[in-house]
C-alpha atoms as a printed R data frame, in Angstrom:
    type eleno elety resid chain resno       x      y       z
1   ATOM     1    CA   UNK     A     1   0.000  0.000   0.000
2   ATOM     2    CA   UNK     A     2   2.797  2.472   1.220
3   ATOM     3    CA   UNK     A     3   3.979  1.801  -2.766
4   ATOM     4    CA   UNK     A     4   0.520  2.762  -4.302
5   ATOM     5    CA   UNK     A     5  -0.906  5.225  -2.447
6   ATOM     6    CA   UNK     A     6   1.090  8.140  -3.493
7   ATOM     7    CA   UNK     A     7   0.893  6.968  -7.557
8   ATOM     8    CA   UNK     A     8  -2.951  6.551  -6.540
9   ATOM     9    CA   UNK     A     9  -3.108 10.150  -5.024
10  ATOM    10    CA   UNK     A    10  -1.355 11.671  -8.157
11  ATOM    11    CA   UNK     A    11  -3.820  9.871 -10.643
12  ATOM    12    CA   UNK     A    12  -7.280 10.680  -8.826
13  ATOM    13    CA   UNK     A    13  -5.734 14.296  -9.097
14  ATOM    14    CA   UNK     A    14  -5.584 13.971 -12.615
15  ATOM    15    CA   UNK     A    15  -8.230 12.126 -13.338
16  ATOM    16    CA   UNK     A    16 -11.214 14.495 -11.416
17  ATOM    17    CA   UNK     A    17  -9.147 17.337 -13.408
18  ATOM    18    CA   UNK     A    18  -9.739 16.127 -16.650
19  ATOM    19    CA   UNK     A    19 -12.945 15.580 -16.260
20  ATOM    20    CA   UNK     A    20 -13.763 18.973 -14.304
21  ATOM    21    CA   UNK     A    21 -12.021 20.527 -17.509
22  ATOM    22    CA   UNK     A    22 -14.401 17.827 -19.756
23  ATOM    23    CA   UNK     A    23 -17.165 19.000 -18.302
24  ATOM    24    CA   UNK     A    24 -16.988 22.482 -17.826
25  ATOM    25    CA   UNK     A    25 -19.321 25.226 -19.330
26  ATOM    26    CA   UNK     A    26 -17.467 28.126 -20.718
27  ATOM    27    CA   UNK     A    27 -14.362 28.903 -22.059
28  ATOM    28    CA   UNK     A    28 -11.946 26.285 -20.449
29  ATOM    29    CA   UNK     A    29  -8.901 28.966 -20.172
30  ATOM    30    CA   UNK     A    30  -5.319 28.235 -19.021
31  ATOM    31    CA   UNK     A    31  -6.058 29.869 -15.981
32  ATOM    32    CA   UNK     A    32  -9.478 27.813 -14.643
33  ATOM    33    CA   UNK     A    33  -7.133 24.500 -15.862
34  ATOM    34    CA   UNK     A    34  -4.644 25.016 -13.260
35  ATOM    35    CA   UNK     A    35  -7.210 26.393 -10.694
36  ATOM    36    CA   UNK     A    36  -8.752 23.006 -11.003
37  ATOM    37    CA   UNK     A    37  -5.735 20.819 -10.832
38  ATOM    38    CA   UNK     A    38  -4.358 23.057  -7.796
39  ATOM    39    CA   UNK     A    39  -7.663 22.123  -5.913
40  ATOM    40    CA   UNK     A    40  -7.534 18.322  -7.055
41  ATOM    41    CA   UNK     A    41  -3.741 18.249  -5.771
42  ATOM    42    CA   UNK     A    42  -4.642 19.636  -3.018
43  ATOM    43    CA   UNK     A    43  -7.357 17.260  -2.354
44  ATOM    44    CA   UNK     A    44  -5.767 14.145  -2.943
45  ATOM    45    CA   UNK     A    45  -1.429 14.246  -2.835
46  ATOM    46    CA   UNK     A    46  -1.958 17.020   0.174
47  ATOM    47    CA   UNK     A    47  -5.018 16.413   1.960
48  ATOM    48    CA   UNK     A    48  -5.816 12.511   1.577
49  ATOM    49    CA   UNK     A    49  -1.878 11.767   1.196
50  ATOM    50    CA   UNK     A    50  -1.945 13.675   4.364
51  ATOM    51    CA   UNK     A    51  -4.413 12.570   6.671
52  ATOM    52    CA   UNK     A    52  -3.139  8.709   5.142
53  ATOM    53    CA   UNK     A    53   0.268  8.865   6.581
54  ATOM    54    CA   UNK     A    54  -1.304 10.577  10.069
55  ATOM    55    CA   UNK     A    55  -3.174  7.476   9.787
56  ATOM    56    CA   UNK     A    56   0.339  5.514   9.457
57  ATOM    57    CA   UNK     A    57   2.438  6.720  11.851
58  ATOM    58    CA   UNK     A    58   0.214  7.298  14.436
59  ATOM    59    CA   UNK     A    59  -2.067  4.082  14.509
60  ATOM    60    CA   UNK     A    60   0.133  2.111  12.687
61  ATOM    61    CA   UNK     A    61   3.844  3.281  13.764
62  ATOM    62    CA   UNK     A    62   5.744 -0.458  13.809
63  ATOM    63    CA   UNK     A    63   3.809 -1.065  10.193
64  ATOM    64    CA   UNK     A    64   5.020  2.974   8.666
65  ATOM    65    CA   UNK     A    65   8.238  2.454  10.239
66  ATOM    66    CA   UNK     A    66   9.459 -1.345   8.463
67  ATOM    67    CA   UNK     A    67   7.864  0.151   5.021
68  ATOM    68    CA   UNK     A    68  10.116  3.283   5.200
69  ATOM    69    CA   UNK     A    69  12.914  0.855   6.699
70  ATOM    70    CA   UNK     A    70  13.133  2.546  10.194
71  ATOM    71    CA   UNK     A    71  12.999  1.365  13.678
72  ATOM    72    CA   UNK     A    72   9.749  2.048  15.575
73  ATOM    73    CA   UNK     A    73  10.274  5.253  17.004
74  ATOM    74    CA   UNK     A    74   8.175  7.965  19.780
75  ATOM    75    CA   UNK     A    75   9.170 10.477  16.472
76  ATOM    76    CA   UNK     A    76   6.533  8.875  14.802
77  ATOM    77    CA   UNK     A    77   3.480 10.329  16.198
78  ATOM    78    CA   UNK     A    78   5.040 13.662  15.958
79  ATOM    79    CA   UNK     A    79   5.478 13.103  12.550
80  ATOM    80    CA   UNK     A    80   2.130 11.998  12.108
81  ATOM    81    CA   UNK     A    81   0.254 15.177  13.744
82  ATOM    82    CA   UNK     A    82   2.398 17.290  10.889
83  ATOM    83    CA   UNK     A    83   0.899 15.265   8.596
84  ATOM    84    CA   UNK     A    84  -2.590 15.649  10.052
85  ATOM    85    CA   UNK     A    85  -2.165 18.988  10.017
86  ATOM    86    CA   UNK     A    86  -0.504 19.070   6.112
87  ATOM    87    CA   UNK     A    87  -3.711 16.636   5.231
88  ATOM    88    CA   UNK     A    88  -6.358 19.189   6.986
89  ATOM    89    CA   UNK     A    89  -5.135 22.323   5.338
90  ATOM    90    CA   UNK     A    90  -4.693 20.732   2.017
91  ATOM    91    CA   UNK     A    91  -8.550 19.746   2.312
92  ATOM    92    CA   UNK     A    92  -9.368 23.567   3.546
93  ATOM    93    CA   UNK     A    93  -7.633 24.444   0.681
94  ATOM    94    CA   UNK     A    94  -9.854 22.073  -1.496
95  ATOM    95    CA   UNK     A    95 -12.892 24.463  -0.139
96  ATOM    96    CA   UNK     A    96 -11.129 28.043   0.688
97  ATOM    97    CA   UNK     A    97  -9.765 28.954  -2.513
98  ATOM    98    CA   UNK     A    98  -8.144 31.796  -1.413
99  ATOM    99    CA   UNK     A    99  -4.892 32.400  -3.041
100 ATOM   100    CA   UNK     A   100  -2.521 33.268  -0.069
101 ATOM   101    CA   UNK     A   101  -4.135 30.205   1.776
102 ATOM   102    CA   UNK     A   102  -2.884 28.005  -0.800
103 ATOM   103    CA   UNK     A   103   0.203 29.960  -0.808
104 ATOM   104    CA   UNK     A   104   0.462 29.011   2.834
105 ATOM   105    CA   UNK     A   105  -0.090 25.699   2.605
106 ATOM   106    CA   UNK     A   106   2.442 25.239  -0.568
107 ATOM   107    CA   UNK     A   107   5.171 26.552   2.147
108 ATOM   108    CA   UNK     A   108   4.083 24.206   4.822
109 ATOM   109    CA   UNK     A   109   3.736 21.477   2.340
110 ATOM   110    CA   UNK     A   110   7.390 22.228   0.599
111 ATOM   111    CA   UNK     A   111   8.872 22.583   4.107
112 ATOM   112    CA   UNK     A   112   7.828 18.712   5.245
113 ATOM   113    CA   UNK     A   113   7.849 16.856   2.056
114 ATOM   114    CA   UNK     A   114  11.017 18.873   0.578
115 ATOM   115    CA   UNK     A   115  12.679 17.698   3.884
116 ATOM   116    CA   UNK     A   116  11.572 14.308   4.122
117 ATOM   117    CA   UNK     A   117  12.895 14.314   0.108
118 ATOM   118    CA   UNK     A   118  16.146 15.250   1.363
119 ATOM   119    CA   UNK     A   119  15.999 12.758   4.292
120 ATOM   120    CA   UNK     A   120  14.763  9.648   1.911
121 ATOM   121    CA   UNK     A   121  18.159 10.556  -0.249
122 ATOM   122    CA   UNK     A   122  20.228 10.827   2.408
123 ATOM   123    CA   UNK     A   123  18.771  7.184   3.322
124 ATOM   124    CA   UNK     A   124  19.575  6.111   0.708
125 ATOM   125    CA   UNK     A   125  23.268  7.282   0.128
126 ATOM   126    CA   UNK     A   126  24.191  6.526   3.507
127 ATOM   127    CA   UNK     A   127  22.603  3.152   4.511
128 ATOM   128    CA   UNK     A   128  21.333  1.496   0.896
129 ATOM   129    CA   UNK     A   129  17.958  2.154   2.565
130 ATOM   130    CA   UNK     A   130  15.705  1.076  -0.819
131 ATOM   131    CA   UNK     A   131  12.973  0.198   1.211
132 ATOM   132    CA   UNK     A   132   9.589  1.100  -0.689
133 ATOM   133    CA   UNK     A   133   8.398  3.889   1.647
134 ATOM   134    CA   UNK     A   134  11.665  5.649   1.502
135 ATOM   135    CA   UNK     A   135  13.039  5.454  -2.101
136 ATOM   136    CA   UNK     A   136   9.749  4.264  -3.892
137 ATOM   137    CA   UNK     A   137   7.191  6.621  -5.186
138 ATOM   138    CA   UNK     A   138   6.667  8.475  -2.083
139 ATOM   139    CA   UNK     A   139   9.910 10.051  -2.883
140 ATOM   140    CA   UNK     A   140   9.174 11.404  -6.511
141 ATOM   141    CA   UNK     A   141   5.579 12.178  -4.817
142 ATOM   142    CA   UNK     A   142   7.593 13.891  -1.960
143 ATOM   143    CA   UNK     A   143   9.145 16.272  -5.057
144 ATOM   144    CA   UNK     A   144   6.745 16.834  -7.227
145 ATOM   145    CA   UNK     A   145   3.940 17.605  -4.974
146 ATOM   146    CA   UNK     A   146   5.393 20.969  -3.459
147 ATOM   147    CA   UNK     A   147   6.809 21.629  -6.936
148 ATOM   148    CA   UNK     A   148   3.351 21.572  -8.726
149 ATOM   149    CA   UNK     A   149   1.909 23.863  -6.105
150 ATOM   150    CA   UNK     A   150   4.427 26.215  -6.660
151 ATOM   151    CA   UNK     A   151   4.090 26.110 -10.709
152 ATOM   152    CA   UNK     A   152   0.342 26.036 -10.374
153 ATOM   153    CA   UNK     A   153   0.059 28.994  -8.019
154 ATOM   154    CA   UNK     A   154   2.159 31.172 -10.073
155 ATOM   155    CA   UNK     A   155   0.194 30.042 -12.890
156 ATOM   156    CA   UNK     A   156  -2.836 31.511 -11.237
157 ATOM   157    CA   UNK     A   157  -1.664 34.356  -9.264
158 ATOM   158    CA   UNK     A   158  -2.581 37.015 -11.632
159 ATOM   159    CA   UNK     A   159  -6.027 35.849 -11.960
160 ATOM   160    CA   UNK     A   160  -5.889 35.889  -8.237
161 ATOM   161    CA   UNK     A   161  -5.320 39.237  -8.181
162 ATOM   162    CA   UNK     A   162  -8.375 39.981 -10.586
């Protein structure tokens, strides 16, 4: 699951996307395109991907820890209530399409998931540590997710501003 999950996230983004683009009445501008996709990423890689790994490491902590090839540790729940918190604001986010919300939670997001990218490399440069949660998708996921916020809120800030 700890494989899936994050490849799952990523194509339920782009899959409600296309077809809120498909279905839309009106002119389907570059602008409403990566409004909707922001909102969809937010939803699923940020909010569900979120509240998923909360799930994980604080119910679950022995299981999260052998997929990401740790030791059980009392770090664990504290990582999990920072990703309860990641998952909740991503699905405010979803809702409250304010544009310096999103902003915020882009920072917060590129702050955990940018560091736990540099931690999973580091894992695996200095132990071999190829376990699935640590160099699988979850690390690509762990890149792209802040990096697509970023892209899609400059995308939209001037029709923010509007």
């Amino acid at each position: 699951m700890v494989f899936w999950f994050p490849v799952l996230a990523w194509v339920l983004a782009l899959i409600f996307t296309a077809f809120a683009v498909a279905r839309a009445e009106g002119p389907r501008t570059f602008s409403f395109m990566a409004d909707r996709l922001l909102a969809d990423i937010l939803l699923f890689p940020v909010g569900l991907m979120g509240l998923w790994a909360a799930l994980g490491h604080i119910v679950f902590p022995a299981q999260a820890a052998a997929s990401i090839g740790w030791a059980p540790s009392p770090f664990q729940f504290e990582v999990g209530v920072a990703n309860l918190g990641i998952g909740l604001a991503g699905l405010v986010g979803v809702v409250y399409r304010d544009w310096g919300y999103r902003l915020a939670v882009a920072v917060m997001t590129c702050g955990f998931l940018g560091g736990a990218a540099v931690g999973h490399v580091v894992q695996i440069l200095t132990t071999d540590n190829l376990a699935a949660g640590n160099a699988g998708p979850i690390l690509y996921t762990d890149v792209l997710t802040p990096l697509s916020l970023f892209i899609l809120l400059a995308a939209t800030w001037r029709s923010a501003r509007d």
